[in-house]
C-alpha positions in Angstrom: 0.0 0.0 0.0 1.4 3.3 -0.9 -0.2 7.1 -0.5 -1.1 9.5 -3.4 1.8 11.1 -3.0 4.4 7.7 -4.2 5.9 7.0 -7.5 6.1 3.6 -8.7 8.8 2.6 -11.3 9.0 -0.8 -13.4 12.8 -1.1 -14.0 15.9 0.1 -13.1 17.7 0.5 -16.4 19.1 4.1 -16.6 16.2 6.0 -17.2 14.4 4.5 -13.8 17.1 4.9 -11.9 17.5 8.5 -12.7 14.5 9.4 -12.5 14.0 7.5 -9.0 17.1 10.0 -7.9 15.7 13.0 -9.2 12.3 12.4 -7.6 13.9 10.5 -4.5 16.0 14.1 -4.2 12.6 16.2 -4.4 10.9 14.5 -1.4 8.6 12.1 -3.2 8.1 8.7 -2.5 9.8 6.0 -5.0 9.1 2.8 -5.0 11.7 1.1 -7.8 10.2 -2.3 -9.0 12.8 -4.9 -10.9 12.3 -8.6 -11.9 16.2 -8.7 -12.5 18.4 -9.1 -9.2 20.2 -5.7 -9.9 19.9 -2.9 -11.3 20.9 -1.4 -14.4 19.2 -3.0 -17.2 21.1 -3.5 -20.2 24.3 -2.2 -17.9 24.9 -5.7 -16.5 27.4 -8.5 -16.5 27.9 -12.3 -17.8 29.9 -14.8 -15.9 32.2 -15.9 -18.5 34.1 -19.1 -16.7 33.7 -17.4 -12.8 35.0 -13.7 -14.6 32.1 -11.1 -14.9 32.4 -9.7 -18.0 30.6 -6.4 -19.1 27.6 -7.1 -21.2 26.0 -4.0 -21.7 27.2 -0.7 -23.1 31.0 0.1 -22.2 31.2 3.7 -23.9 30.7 6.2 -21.0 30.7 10.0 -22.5 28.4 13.2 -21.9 29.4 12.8 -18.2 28.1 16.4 -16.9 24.6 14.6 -17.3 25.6 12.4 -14.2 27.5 15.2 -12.4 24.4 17.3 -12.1 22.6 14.8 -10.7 24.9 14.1 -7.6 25.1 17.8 -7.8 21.5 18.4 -7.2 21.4 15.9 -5.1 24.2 17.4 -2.9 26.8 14.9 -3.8 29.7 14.3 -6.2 30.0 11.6 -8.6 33.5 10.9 -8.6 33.3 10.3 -5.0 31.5 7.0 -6.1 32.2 6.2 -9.5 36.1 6.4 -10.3 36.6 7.6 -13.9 39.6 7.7 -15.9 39.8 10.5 -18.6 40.6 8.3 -22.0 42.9 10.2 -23.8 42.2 7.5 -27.1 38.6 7.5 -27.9 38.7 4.5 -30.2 41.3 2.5 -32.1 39.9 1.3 -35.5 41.0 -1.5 -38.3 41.0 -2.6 -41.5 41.2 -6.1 -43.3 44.1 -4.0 -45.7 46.2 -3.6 -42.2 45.2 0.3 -42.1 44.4 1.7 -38.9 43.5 4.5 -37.3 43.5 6.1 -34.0 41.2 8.8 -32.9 41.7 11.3 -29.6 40.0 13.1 -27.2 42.9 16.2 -28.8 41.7 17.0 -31.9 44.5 18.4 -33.1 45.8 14.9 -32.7 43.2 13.0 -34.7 43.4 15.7 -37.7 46.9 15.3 -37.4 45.9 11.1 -37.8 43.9 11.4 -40.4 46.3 13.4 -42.2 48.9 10.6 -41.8 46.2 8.3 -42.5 44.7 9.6 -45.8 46.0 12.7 -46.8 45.7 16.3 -46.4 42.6 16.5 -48.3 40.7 14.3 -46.4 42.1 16.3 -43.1 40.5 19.7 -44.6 37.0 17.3 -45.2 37.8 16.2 -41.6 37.7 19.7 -40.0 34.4 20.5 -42.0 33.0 17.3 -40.8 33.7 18.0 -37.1 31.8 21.7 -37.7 29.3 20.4 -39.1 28.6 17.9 -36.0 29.1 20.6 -33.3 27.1 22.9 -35.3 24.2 20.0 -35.2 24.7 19.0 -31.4 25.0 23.3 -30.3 21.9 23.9 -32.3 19.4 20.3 -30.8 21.4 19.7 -27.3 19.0 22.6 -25.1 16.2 23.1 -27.8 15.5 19.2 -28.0 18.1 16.5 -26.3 17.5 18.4 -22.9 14.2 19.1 -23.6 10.6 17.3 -23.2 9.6 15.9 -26.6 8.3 18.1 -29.1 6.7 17.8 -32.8 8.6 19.3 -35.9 6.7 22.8 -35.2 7.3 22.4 -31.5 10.7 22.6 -32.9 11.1 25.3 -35.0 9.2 27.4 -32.5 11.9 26.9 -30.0 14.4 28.2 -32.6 11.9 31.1 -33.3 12.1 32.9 -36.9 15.6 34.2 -36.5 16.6 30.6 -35.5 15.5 28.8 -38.7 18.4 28.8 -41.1 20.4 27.2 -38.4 17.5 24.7 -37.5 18.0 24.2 -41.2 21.3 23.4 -40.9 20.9 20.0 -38.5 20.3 18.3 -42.1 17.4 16.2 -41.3 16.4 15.1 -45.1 20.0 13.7 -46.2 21.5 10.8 -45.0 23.7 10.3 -42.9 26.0 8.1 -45.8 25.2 11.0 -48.8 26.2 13.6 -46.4 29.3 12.5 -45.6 30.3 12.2 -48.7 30.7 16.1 -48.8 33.6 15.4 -46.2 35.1 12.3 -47.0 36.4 10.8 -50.2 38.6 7.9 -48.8 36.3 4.8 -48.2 37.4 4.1 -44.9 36.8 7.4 -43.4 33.1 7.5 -45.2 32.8 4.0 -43.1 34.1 5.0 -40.3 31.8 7.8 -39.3 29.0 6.0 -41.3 29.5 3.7 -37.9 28.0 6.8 -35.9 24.3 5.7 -36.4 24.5 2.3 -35.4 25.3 3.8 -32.0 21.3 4.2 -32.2 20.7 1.3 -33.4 20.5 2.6 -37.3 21.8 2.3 -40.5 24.3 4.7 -42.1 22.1 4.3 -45.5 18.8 4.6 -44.1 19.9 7.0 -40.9 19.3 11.0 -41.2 22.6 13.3 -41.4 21.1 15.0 -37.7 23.0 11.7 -36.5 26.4 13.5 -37.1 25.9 15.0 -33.4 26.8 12.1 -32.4 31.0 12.3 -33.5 30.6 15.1 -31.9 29.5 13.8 -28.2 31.8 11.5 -28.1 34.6 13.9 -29.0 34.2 15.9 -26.0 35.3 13.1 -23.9 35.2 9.5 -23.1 35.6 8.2 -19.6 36.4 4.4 -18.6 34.6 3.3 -15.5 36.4 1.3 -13.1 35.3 -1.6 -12.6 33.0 -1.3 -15.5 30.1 0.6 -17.0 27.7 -1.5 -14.4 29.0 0.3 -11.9 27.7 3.5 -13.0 24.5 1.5 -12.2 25.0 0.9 -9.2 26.1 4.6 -8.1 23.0 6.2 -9.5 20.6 3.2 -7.5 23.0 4.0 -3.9 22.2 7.7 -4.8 18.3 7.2 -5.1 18.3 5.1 -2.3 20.2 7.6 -0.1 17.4 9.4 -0.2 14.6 7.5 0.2 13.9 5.5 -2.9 13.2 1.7 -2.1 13.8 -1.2 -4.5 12.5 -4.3 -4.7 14.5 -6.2 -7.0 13.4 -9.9 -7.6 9.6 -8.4 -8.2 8.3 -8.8 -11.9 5.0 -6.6 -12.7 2.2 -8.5 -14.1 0.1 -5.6 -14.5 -0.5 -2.1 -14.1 -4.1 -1.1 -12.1 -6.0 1.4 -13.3 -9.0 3.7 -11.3 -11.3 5.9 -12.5 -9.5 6.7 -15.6 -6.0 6.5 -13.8 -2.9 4.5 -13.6 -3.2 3.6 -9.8 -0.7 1.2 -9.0 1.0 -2.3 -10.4 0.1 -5.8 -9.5 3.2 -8.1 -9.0 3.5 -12.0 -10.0 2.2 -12.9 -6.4 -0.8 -10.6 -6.4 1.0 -7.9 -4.2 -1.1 -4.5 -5.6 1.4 -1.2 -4.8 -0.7 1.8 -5.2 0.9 5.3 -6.0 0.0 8.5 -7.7 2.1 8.3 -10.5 3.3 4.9 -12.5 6.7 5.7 -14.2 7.2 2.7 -16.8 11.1 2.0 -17.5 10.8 -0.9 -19.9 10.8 -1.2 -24.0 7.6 1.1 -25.4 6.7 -2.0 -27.0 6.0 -3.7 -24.0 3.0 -1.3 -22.9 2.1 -0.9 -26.5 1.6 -5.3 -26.9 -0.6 -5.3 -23.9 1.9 -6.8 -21.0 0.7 -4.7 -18.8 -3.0 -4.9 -19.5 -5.8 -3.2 -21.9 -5.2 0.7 -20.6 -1.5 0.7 -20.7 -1.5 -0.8 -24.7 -4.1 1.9 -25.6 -2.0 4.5 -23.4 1.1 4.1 -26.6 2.0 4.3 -29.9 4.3 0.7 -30.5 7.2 0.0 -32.9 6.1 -2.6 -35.7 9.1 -4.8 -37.0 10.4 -3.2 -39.8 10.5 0.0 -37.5 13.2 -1.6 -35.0 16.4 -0.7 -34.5 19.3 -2.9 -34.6 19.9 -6.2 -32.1 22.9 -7.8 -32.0 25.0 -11.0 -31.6 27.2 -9.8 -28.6 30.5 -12.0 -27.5 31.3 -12.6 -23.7 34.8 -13.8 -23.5 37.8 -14.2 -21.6 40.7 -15.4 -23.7 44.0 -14.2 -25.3 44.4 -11.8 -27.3 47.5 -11.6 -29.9 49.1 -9.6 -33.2 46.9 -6.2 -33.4 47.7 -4.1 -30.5 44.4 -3.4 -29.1 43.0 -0.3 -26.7 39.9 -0.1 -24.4 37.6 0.3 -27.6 38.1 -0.9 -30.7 36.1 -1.4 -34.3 37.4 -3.7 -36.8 35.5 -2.7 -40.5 34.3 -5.4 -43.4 35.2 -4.9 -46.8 31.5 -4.2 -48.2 29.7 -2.1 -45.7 26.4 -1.5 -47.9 26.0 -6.1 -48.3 26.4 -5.8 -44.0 23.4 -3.4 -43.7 21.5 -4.6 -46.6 21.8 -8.2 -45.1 20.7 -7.0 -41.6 17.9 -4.4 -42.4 16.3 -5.8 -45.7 17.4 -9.7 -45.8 17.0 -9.9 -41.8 20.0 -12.6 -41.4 23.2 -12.1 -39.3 25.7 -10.5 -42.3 27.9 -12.9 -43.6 31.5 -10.9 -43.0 30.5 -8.6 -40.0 32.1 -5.4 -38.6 33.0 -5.9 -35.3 33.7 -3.7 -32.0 36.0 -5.0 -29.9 35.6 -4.2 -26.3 38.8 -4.9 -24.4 38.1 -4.7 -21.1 41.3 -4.4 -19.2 43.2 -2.2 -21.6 43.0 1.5 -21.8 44.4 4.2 -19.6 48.0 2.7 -19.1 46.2 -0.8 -18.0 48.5 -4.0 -18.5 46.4 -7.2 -19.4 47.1 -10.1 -18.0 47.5 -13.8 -20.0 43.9 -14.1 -19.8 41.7 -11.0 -20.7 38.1 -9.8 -20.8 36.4 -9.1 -24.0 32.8 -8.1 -25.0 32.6 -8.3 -29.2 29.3 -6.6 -30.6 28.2 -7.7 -33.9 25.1 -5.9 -35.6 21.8 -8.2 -35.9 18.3 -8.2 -37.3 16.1 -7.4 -34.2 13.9 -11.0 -35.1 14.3 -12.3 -32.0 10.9 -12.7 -31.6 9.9 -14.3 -35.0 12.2 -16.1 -37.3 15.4 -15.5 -35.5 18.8 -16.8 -36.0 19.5 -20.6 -36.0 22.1 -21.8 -33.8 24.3 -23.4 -37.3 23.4 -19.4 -38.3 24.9 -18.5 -35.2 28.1 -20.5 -35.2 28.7 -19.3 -38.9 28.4 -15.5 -38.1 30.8 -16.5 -34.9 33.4 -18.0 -37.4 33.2 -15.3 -39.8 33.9 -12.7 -37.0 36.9 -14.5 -35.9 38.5 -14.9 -39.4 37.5 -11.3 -40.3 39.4 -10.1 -37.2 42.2 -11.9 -38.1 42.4 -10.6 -41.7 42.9 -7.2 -39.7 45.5 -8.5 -37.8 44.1 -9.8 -35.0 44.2 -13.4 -33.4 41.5 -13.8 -30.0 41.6 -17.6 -29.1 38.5 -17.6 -26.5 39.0 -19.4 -23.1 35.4 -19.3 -22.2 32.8 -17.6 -24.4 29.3 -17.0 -23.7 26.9 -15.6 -26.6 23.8 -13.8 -26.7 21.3 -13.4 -29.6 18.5 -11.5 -30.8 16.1 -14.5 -29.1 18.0 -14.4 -25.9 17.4 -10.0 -25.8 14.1 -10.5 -26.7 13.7 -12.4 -23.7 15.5 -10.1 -21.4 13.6 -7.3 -23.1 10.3 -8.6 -24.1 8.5 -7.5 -27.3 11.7 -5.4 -28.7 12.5 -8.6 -30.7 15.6 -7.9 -29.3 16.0 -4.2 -30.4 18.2 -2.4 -28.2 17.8 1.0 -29.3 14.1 1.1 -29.9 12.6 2.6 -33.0 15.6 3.1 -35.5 16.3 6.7 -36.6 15.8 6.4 -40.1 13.9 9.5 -42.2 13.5 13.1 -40.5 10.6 12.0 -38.6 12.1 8.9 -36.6 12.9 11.2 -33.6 9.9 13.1 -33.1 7.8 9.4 -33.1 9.6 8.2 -30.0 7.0 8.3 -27.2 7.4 11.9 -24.7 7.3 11.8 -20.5 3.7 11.8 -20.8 0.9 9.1 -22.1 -2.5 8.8 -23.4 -3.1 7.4 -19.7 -3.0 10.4 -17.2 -0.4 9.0 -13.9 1.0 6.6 -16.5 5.0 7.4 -17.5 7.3 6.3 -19.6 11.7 6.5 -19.8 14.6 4.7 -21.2 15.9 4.2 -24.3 13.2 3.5 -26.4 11.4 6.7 -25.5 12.3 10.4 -25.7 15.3 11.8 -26.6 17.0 8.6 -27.6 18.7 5.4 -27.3 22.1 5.2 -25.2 23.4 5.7 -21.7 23.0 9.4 -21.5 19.9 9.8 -23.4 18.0 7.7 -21.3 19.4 9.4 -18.1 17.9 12.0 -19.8 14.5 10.5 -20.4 14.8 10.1 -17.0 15.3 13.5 -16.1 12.4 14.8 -18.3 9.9 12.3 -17.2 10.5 13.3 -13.4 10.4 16.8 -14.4 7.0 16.2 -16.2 5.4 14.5 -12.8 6.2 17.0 -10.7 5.2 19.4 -13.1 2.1 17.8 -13.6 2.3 17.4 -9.9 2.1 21.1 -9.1 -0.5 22.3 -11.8 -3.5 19.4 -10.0 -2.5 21.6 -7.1 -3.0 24.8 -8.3 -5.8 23.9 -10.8 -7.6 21.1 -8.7 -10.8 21.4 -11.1 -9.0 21.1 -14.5 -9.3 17.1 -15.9 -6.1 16.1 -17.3 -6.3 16.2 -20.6 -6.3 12.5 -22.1 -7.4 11.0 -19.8 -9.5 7.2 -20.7 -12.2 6.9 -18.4 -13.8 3.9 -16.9 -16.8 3.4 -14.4 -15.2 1.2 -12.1 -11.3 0.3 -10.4 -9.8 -2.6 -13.3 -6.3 -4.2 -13.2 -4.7 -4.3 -16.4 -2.8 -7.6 -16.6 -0.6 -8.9 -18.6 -1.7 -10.6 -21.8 
């Protein structure tokens, strides 16, 4: 039993657990629901052989996100999460034996690319990075930061003087025809075409607006000791500091609805916890295909199939590594980028000679490895996981052709022990994506302005995370998570002050129901 005044949230990937913090820190009542034993979501671990090997993301950037939370909160972050500035962003290969490294110092990476390709493609290199700041200056306030908005919504917060430069965030290219303004060497075009899949999109299909994204991760990446889950945990200790409970263990069968009103959840065992608010952390999908009851499906707009971003096949390994000298992050390119896309998006099978990121776990910052080392390898998939997915023969072929295309790059990783997970096995972790783990994918102008805001079509029902509003990844749904606790209390405030004023949207229904899962 819980008063008016609570907030109940289903899962404690990022978005919930920033949220939970943000409203923990305001005084309300937070009640964190999670049918997983920790918290984090897709920020967890695999025991690979009795190692615990990162599973989830590993690239940590736009950290002033996280430092104004503690800050708000009264805290600092680095007095719980120990960072280590990266001065390499990313080491990349080639199955020619090019390579290239990037850095935090610009004037380093120009100075790279230079080497690399010529001083040509360092002139298309500087327009390039102008072009991404300009994109991420002109969107990170007026939308990132900001609650969702449609394309008018938009161009009102640039206002009339503000248009040619809303103009200029290139929505109606692609990503792949815009950069080839910048870049005429292959392997640069590929290499920032690699930008969208860090939403879950295709460099073909994705808008240009995806650019921003070079540009985030050029102002800094961190490596988290111990690992990215523990950037979890931090933000879940900082909620609970101040008064947010969690109930891990506790799966949600259902969310109850009064009057008109989310009202509460219904656990596996029957257990009802009322609140005031119901802030859903889980795949949009999810509410949209009815696992949480009747109201909660009408309350969303879902992602049909051919809408989903990329899955992937995702390597947990410990094992040796030999020949190429690898960093913390590493990406390892095919020779036909356009078969690799067109085999994932329109064939929907696992491409047949994959570009791979190699996640080296105790490398980076001066680390040493030891003989045996942690690895986390991320190929691109089809997000099937809940239809015709990927045989297992499918699977072991798309393993071998990993292994064989990193060795053509000039590297040799003989696994010790090796755990894989598929589209099928996300899916279940993360029911009705199919295994999606960016939500909808950001292809055409209109892909970001049709993920879901705060607020449903169910007044007191919430959603945040990474399929939702303003994106997928680590610091996006931290934002979500920021916006959707912004929008209860805002909500929050105006009953008070305008007690007789119905919410608008609101479904009405004569008597209390529980919406169950179906």
């Amino acid at each position: 039993m819980a008063s008016d005044a609570s907030v109940v949230i289903i899962g404690a990937g990022m978005g919930g657990l920033c949220a939970a913090a943000w409203l923990a820190g305001a005084g309300v009542p937070v009640t964190v629901v999670e049918r997983m034993a920790h918290p984090g979501g897709k920020l967890r671990t695999v025991d690979c052989g009795g190692v615990a090997v990162d599973a989830g993301p590993t690239v940590f950037t736009a950290k002033p996100v996280f430092e104004a939370l503690f800050a708000a909160l009264g805290e600092n972050l680095e007095d719980h999460v120990r960072l280590v500035n990266s001065e390499l962003l990313a080491r990349h290969g080639w199955r020619d034996g090019s390579r290239l490294d990037l850095w935090r110092d610009g004037a380093r990476s120009r100075e790279a690319v230079a080497d690399f390709a010529g001083a040509a493609e360092a002139r298309g290199w500087d327009a390039f990075q102008a072009e991404a700041k300009r994109i991420w200056d002109a969107l990170e306030t007026r939308f990132m930061a900001a609650p969702a908005t449609s394309p008018i919504g938009l161009a009102a917060r640039f206002g009339l003087t503000g248009l040619p430069e809303m103009l200029a965030i290139n929505p109606f290219q692609t990503m792949w025809k815009a950069l080839g303004k910048h870049f005429r060497d292959p392997r640069l075009h590929q290499l920032y075409g690699r930008y969208a899949t860090y939403c879950g999109a295709s460099p073909y299909e994705a808008t240009a607006t995806l650019m921003l994204i070079a540009h985030l991760e050029a102002r800094g990446v961190w490596l988290v000791e111990g690992g990215m889950h523990k950037l979890a945990e931090a933000v879940a200790a900082l909620a609970a500091r101040h008064g947010a409970v969690f109930r891990y263990g506790a799966h949600v069968e259902g969310i109850r609805v009064d009057g008109g009103r989310a009202t509460g959840v219904v656990l596996s065992g029957g257990e009802v916890i009322e609140a005031g608010d119901i802030l859903a952390n889980c795949d949009i999908s999810a509410l949209a295909d009815g696992r949480f009851g009747a109201a909660a499906a009408r309350a969303v707009t879902g992602v049909k199939p051919a809408q989903r971003s990329l899955s992937g096949l995702v390597l947990m390994m410990t094992g040796r590594a030999e020949g190429f000298a690898l960093d913390r992050h590493n990406v390892f390119f095919s020779d036909d980028y356009a078969r690799e896309f067109d085999e994932i998006f329109r064939q929907k099978r696992l491409p047949s000679a994959p570009s791979v990121y190699v996640c080296a776990q105790d490398r980076g910052a001066g680390l040493r490895p030891g003989a045996t080392e942690r690895f986390q390898l991320i190929i691109n998939a089809p997000a099937t996981g809940d239809g015709q997915g990927p045989t297992l023969e499918e699977i072991e072929a798309c393993q071998t052709a990993t292994f064989e295309g990193l060795a053509r790059c000039g590297l040799q990783l003989t696994p010790k022990d090796l755990v894989a997970v598929s589209p099928q096995m996300f899916e279940g972790l993360f029911p009705s994506s199919g295994g999606a783990l960016y939500g909808r994918a950001s292809h055409g102008w209109q892909a970001s302005f049709r993920r879901p805001g705060s607020r449903t079509r169910l007044p007191g029902l919430w959603v945040a995370g990474g399929s939702a509003h303003p994106g997928a990844g680590v610091p996006m749904a931290a934002l979500s998570g920021r916006l959707a606790s912004d929008a209860i209390l805002s909500a929050r405030a105006s009953i008070r002050t305008f007690r007789p004023r119905a919410t608008a949207g609101g479904i009405s229904t004569p008597k209390a129901t529980t919406a169950t899962m179906g």
